[in-house]
C-alpha positions as CSV (number, residue, x, y, z in Angstrom):
1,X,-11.5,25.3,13.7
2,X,-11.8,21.7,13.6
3,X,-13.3,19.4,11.1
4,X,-15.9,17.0,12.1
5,X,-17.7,15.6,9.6
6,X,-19.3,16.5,5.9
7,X,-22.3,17.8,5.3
8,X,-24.4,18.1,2.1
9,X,-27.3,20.1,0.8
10,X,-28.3,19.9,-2.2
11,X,-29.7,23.4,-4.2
12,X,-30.8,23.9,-8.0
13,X,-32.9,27.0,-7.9
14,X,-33.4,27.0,-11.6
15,X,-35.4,23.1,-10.6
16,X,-37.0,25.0,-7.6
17,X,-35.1,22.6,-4.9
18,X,-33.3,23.9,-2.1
19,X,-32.5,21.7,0.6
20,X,-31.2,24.0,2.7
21,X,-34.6,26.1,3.0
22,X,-37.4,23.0,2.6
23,X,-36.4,21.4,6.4
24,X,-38.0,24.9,8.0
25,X,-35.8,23.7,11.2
26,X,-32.3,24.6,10.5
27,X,-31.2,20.9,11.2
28,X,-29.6,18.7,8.7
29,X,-27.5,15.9,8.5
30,X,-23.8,15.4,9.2
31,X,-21.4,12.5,8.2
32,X,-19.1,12.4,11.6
33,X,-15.6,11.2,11.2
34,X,-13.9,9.3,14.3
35,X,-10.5,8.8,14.4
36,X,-10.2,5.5,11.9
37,X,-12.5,7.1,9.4
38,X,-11.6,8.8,5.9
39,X,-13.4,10.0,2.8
40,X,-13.1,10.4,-0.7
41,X,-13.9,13.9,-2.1
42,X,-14.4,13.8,-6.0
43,X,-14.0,17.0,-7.8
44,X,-15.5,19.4,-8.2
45,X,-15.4,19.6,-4.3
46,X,-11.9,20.2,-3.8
47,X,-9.3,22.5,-5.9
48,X,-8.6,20.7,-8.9
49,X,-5.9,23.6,-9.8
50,X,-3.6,22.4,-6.8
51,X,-0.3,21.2,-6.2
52,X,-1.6,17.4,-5.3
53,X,1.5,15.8,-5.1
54,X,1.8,13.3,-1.9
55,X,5.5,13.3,0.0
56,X,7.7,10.4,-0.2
57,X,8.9,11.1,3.1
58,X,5.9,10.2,5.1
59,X,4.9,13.8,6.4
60,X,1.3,14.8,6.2
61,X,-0.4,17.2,3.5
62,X,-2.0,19.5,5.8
63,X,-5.8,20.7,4.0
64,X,-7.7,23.9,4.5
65,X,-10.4,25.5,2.0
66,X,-10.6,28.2,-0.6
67,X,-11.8,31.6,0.1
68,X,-14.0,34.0,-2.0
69,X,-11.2,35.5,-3.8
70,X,-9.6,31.9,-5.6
71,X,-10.3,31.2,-9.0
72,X,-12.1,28.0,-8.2
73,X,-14.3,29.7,-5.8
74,X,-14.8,29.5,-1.7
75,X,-15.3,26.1,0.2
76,X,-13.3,23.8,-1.7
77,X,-10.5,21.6,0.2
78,X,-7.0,22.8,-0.9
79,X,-3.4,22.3,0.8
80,X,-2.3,24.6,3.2
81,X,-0.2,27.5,1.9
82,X,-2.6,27.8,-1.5
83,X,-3.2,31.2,-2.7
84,X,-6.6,32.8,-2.3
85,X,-7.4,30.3,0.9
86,X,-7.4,30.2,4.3
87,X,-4.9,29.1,7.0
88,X,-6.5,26.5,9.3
89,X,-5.9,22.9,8.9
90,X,-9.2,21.6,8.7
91,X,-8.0,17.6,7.5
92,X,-5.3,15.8,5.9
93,X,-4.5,14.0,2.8
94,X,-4.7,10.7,3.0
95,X,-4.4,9.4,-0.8
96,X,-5.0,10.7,-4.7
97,X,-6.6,7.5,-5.8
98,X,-7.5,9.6,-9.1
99,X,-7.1,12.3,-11.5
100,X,-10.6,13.6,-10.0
101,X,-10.5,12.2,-6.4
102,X,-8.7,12.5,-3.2
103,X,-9.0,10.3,0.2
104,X,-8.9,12.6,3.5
105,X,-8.9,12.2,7.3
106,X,-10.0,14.8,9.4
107,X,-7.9,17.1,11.5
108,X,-7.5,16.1,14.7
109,X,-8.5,12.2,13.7
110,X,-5.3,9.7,14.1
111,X,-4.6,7.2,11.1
């Protein structure tokens, strides 16, 4: 697996919107990273629980996501080797630039 790009949908049944369900097409829109781009994730959307402690000795943090079975949840971006997630390196960590936000390139992408 090989990340591309971010995607969001926006769903509040208890509001009556999901975003996911009014297109009627199945399409929706993707942010697509090239090799030059990065983005910050805030939290929630990444586990907050985690070890995010950047090396000093220049190697990358390599980033998968949670799976059904972590405390957080499923789908949030954690470093490889986490409990309860999975083993493919979907990005990299770029930067903490925050108590609540991380910077990330995608797998694949060169800095």
């Amino acid at each position: 697996m090989k990340g591309f790009g971010l995607s969001n949908i926006f769903v509040a049944p208890k509001l009556g919107i999901d975003e996911s369900r009014m297109a009627g097409n199945n399409l929706m829109a993707v942010w697509v990273g090239g090799q030059d781009s990065s983005f910050e994730i805030l939290a929630p959307a990444y586990d907050t629980s985690a070890d995010w402690t950047q090396p000093t000795n220049g190697t990358d943090v390599a980033l998968t996501h949670t799976v059904s079975a972590h405390t957080l949840g499923p789908a949030l971006l954690t470093p490889v080797g986490t409990a309860n997630a999975a083993t493919a390196v979907i990005a990299k960590l770029v930067a903490v630039t925050g108590t609540s936000k991380i910077e990330v390139r995608f797998h694949g992408a060169t800095a």
